[in-house]
C-alpha positions in Angstrom: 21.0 -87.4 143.8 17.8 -88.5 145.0 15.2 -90.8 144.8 12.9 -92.3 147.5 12.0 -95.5 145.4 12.9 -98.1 147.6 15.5 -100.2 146.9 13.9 -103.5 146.8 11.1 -101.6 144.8 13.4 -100.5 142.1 14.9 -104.2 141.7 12.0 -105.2 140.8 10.9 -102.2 138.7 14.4 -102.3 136.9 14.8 -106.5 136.5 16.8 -107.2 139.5 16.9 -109.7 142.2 13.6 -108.9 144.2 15.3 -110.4 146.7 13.9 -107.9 149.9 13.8 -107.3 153.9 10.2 -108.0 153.0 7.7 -109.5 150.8 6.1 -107.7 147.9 3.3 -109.8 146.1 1.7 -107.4 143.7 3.3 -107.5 140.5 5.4 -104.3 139.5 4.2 -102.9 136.0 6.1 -100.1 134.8 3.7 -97.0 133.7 5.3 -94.7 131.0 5.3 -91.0 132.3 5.5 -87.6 130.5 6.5 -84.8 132.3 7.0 -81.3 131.5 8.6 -78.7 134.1 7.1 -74.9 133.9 9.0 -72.4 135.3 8.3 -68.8 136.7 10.7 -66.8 134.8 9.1 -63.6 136.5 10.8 -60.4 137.2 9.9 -61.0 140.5 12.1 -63.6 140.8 16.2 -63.0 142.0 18.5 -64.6 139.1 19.9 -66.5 142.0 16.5 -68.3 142.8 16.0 -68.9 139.0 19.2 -71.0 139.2 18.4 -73.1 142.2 15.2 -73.1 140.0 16.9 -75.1 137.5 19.2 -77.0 139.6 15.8 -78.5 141.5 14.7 -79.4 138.0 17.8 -81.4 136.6 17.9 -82.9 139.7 14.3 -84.5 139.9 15.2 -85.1 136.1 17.9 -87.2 136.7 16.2 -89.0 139.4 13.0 -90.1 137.3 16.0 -90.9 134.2 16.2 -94.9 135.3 12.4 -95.3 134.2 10.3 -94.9 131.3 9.8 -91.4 131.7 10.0 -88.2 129.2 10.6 -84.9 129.9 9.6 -81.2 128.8 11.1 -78.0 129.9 9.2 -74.8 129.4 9.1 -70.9 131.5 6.9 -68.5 131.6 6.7 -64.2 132.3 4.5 -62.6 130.0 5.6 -64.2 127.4 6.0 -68.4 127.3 9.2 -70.3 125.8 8.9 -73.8 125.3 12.6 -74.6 125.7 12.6 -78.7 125.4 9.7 -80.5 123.8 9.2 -84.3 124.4 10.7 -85.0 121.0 14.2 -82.9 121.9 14.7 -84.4 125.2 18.0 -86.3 125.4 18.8 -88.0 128.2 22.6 -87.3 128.0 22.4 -83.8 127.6 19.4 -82.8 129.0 21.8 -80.9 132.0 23.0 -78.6 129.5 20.0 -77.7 127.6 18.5 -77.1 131.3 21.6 -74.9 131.9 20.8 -72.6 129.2 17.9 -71.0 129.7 17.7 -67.3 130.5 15.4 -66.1 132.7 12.7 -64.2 130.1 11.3 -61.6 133.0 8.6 -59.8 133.0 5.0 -60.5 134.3 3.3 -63.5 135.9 0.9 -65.2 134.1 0.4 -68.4 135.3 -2.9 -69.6 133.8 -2.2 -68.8 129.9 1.4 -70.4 130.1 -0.6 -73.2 131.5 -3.2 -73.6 129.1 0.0 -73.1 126.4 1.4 -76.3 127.6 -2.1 -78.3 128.0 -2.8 -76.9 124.1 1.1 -77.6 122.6 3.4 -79.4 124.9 1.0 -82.6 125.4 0.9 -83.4 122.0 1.8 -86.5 119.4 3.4 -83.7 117.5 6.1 -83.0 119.5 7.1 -86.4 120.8 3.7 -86.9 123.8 3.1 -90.4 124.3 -0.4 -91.8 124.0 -0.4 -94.2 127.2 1.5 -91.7 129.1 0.9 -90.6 132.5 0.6 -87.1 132.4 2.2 -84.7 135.2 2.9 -81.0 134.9 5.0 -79.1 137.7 4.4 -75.8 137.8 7.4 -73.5 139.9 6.1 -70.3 140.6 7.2 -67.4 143.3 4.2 -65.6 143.6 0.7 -64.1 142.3 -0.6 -64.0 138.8 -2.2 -61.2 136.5 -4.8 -63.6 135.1 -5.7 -65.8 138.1 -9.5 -65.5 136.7 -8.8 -68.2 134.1 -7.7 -70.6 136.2 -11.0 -72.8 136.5 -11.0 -73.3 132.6 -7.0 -74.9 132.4 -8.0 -76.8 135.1 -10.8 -78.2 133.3 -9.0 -78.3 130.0 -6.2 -80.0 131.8 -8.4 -82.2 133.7 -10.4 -83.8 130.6 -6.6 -84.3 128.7 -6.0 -86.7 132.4 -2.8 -84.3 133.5 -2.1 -84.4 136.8 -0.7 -80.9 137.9 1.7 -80.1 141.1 2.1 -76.5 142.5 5.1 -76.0 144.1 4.5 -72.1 145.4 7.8 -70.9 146.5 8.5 -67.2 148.2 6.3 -64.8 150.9 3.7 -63.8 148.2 2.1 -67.3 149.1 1.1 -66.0 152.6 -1.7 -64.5 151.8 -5.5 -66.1 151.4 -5.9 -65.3 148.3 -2.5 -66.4 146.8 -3.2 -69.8 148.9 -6.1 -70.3 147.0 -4.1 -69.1 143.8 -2.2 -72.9 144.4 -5.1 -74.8 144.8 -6.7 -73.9 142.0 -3.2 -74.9 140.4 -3.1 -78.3 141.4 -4.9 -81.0 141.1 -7.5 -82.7 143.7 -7.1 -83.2 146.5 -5.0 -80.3 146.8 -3.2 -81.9 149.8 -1.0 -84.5 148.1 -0.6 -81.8 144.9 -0.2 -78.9 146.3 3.4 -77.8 148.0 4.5 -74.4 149.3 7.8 -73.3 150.8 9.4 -70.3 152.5 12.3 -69.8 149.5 14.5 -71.4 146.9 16.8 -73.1 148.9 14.5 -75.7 150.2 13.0 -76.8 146.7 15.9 -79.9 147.1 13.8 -81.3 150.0 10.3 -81.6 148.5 11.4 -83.2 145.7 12.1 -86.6 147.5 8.2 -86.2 148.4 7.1 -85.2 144.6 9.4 -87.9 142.8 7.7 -90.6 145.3 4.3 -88.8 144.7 5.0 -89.1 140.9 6.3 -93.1 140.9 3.2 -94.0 143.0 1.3 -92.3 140.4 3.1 -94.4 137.7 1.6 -97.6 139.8 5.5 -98.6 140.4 4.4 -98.6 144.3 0.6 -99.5 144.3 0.0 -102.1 147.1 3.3 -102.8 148.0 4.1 -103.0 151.9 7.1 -100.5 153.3 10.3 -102.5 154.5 10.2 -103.2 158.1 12.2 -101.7 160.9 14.6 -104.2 162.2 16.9 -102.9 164.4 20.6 -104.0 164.1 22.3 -107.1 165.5 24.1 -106.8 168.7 27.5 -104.8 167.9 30.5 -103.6 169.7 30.4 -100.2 171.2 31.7 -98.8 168.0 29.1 -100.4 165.4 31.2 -99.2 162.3 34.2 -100.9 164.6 37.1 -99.5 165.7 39.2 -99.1 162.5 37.0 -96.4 161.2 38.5 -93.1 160.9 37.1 -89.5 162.1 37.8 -86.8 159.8 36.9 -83.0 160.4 36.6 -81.0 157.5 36.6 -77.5 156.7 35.3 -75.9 153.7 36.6 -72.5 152.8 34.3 -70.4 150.2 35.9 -67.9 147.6 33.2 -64.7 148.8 35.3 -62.4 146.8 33.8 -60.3 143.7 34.7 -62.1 141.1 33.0 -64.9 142.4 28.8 -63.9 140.8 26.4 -64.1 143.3 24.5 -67.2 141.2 27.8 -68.7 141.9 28.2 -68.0 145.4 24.6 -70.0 145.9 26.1 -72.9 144.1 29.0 -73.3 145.9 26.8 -73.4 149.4 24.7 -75.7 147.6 27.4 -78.2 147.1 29.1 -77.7 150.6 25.7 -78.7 151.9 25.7 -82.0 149.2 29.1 -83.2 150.3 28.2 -82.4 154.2 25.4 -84.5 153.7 27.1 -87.6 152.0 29.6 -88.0 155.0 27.3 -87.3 157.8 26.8 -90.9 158.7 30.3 -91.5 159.5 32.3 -89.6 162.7 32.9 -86.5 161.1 32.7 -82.8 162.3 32.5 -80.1 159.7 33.4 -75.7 159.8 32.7 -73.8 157.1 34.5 -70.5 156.8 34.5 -67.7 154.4 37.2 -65.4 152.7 38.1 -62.7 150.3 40.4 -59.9 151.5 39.4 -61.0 154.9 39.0 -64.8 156.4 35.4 -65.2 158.4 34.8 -68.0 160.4 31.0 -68.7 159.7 31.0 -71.8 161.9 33.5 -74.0 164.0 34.0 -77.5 164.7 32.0 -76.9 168.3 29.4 -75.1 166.6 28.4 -77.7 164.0 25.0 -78.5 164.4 24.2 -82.4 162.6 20.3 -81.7 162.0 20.5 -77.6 161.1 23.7 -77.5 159.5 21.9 -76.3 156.0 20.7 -73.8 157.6 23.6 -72.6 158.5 25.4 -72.7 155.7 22.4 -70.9 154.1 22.8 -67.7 156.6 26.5 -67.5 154.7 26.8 -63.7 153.0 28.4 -63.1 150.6 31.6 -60.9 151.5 33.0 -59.3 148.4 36.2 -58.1 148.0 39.9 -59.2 146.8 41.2 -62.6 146.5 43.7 -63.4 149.3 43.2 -67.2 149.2 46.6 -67.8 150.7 46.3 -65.5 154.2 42.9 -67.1 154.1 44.6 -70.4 154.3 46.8 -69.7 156.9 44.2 -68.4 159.1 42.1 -71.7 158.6 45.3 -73.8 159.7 46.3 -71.4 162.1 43.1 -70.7 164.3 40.0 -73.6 163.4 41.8 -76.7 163.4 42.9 -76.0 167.1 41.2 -77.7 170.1 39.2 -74.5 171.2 37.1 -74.2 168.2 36.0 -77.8 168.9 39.3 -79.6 166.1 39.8 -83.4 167.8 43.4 -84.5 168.5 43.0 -87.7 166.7 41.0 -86.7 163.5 42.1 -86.8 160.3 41.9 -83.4 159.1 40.8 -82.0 155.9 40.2 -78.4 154.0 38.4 -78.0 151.1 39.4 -74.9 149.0 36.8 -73.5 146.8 38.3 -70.5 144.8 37.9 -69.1 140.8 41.5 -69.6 141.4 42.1 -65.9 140.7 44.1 -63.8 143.8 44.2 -60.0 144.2 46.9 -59.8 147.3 50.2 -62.0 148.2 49.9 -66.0 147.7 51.5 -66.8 150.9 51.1 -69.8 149.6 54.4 -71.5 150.4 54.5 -70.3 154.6 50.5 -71.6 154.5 50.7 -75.1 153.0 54.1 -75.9 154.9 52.3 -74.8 157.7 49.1 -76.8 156.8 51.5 -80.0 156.0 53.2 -79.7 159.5 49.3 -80.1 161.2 48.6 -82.9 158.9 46.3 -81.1 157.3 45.3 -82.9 153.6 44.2 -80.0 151.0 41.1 -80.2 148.5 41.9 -77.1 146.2 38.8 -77.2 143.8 38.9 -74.7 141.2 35.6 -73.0 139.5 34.5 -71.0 136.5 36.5 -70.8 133.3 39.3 -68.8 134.6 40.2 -71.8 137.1 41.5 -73.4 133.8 44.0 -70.7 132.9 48.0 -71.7 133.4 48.4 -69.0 135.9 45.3 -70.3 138.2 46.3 -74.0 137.1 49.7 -73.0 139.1 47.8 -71.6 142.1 45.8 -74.5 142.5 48.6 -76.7 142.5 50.0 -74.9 145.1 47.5 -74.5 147.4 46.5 -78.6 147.3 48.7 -81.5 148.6 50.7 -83.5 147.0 50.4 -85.2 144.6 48.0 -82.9 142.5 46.4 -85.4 140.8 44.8 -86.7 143.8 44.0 -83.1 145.2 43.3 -80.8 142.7 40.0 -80.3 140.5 39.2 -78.1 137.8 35.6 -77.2 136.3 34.6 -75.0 134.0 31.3 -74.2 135.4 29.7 -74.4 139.3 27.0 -76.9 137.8 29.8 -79.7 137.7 30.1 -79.1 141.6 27.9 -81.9 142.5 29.8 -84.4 139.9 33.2 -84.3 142.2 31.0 -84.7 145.9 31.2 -88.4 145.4 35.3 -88.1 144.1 35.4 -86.7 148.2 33.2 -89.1 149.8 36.1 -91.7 150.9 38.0 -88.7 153.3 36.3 -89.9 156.3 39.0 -93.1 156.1 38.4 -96.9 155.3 35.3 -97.8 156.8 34.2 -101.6 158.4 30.0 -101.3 158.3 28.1 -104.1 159.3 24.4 -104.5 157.1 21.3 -106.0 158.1 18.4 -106.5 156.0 18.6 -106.9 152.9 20.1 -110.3 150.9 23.8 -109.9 152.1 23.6 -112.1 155.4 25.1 -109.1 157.6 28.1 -109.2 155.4 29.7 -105.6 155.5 30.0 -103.0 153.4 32.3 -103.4 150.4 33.4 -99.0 149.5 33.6 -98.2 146.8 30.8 -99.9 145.3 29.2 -99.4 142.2 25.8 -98.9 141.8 23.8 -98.2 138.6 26.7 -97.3 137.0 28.0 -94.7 139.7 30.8 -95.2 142.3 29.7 -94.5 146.0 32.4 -94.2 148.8 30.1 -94.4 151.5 26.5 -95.7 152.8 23.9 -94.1 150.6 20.1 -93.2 150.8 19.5 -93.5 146.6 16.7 -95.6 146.0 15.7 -96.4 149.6 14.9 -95.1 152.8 17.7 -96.1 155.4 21.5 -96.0 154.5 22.4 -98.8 152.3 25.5 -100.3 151.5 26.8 -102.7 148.4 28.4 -106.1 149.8 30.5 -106.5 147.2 32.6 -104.1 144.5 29.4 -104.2 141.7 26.1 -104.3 143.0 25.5 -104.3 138.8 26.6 -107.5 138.9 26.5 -109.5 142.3 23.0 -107.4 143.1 24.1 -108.1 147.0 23.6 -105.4 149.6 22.2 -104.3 152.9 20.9 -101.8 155.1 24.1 -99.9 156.8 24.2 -100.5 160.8 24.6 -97.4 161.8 23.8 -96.0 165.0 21.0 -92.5 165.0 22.7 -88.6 165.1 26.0 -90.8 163.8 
């Protein structure tokens, strides 16, 4: 989840304490915002990218969902689909409605689908708000066919006060031309409007920057001074103190066939989400890769803290059977050992990510015994809607500790990944974290912690810019917290 609001900020904004680490004098009024999403659904771009596509889009969603904002979805080719008008959007079930679109294909044209949504989407007729704040975000991987027009939607779009963001995403944005393509896009000054990235996979980390872009925008942040940089208070050696666990965790991918590419970029997308949650604490994370054969991508010695989504990024797909047990083995057998970098004292963990369906011999029983004779505690998590059949119901089972209950999960669709990464964020053992800042005094952090309706296992970066911590079981209703004291590269 993300959202770079502040925390003190969003008290404020949402009717909390405002108490802060610092003062903020200018009264907070809430803008109302109206915002519609426009997607390159292009032939140009892979059916993988058009899911990350849409997984960048529910997530910004989500994030914008606590304030008085309204949301349009809509994708363009050569022909335009308006998929969600202001008037349909729920904000319960806007995740599945996102979900369902299919890429259209075809051709590129940018300007018309623009001018579409400046004629039909930013309208009283289909739920547009008149004191709005106006933002469109067009996605797009590449050039247009009618790039000619673009000075009239901007004008058009200009005089109906919408503020436009292009976020222009692939190589085709190299060029001169295709630069200037994005400017005439976005609004002015093209610099704080105007993004471009390399490829899909880094859409997640410009929307931090566009969601702050957009609330400042709102006037939610106008005048108000940053928090300061305290440091900590002198600690111990340890500042999370000595009872704190280290864990080191491998996650072991299902690269076989049956798992769809799409899928396959999913699954990377949530080992990089759960990764990140637990970085703070003393953990050390491999990621490995099987289907008929078990490839180890990256050890324990080889994890790198401040690149590690790139590296699970390089991960290929394999292809191939299904041998989730000998892949299991191999794990237990030859990455938690001290020469790929495994600690003697570390909890260890491994996360199995399978469809649940197996093409050679289980092996289950000599691998788990095996895995429970290291001390080696087993996430088996199962995906896609064959994970839910008795048969893979029984393999899962099997591969997880006991009990099941406590180890096992089963979705019916990759999109639910990032629901469970919180369900996994207390493996890294109970943890004793001292705060500073914020209203709690220095008391420590109370896990888990419940925070706008959300559970939270471990210091989190939602709503503010340093690791934050509730002091108490409900920060809904004791509103008491603090920044976590934890030490850089930790």
């Amino acid at each position: 989840m993300l959202n770079p609001l502040p925390l003190w900020l969003l008290m404020a904004f949402s009717g909390y304490s405002t108490a802060a680490p610092t003062d903020c004098s200018t009264k907070v009024v809430q803008a109302p915002a109206d915002i519609v999403f426009l997607l390159d659904g292009s032939g140009s771009v892979a059916a993988d990218q058009f899911l990350i596509m849409k997984t960048f889009v529910k997530n910004m969603t989500r994030s914008l969902l606590p304030y008085d904002t309204l949301f349009s979805f809509a994708q363009y080719s050569s022909s335009f689909n308006k998929h969600v008008n202001f008037n349909q959007f729920s904000r319960t079930t806007f995740e599945s409605r996102v979900n369902s679109i299919v890429q259209s294909r075809g051709g590129t044209y940018t300007a018309w689908a623009m001018e579409k949504v400046v004629q039909e989407m930013f309208d009283s007729s289909v739920g547009a708000r008149a004191g709005a704040k106006r933002f469109l975000i067009v996605i797009t991987d590449g050039q247009s066919s009618d790039s000619i027009n673009y000075p009239s939607v901007a004008a058009q779009a200009d005089a109906s006060n919408i503020t436009r963001y292009a976020i222009g995403v692939g190589a085709a944005w190299g060029s001169k031309s295709s630069h200037n393509e994005l400017n005439a896009i976005a609004s002015k000054p093209e610099s704080e409007h105007l993004f471009q990235v390399a490829n899909f996979g880094v859409l997640e980390q410009i929307s931090k920057s566009l969601e702050k872009k957009i609330l400042t925008e709102q006037g939610v942040a106008e005048n108000c001074p940053k928090p300061g940089n305290q440091t900590c208070p002198p600690t111990p050696s340890d500042p999370l103190n000595t009872t704190r666990a280290s864990a080191d965790i491998v996650f072991l991918l299902d690269g076989s066939s049956s798992v769809k590419a799409d899928k396959f970029v999913l699954i990377k997308e949530f080992v990089k989400s759960v990764t990140k949650t637990l970085l703070p604490f003393d953990t050390l994370f491999a990621f490995a890769q099987y289907s008929d054969q078990m490839t180890k991508h990256v050890n324990f010695n080889e994890f790198n803290r401040t690149d590690f989504e790139n590296q699970v990024d390089s991960i290929v797909q394999r292809q191939g059977g299904t041998h989730t047990g000998y892949a299991v083995e191999k794990v237990v057998k030859y990455m938690f050992h001290s020469f790929a970098g495994a600690r003697p004292a570390a909890k260890r963990i491994l996360m199995i990510i399978t469809d649940g369906q197996t093409s050679g011999p289980s092996n289950y029983a000599t691998a788990t015994a095996l895995a429970d004779e290291k001390n080696i505690t087993r996430y088996a998590i199962g995906v896609s809607s064959f994970s839910t059949s008795q048969m893979a119901k029984k393999r899962l089972n099997a591969i997880a500790s006991k009990p099941e209950s406590d180890y096992v999960f089963q979705i019916d669709n990759f999109d639910a990944l990032g629901n469970i990464s919180k369900a996994l964020g207390s493996v890294s053992g109970e943890q004793v974290v001292p705060t500073v800042n914020g209203n709690a005094d220095g008391a420590p952090c109370e896990f888990p912690f419940v925070y706008l309706g959300t559970s939270y296992s471990t210091c989190t970066t939602i709503n503010h810019d340093k690791p934050w911590c509730s002091t108490t079981s409900n920060f809904d209703e004791d509103e008491r917290w603090g920044e976590c004291c934890i030490q850089d590269g930790e």
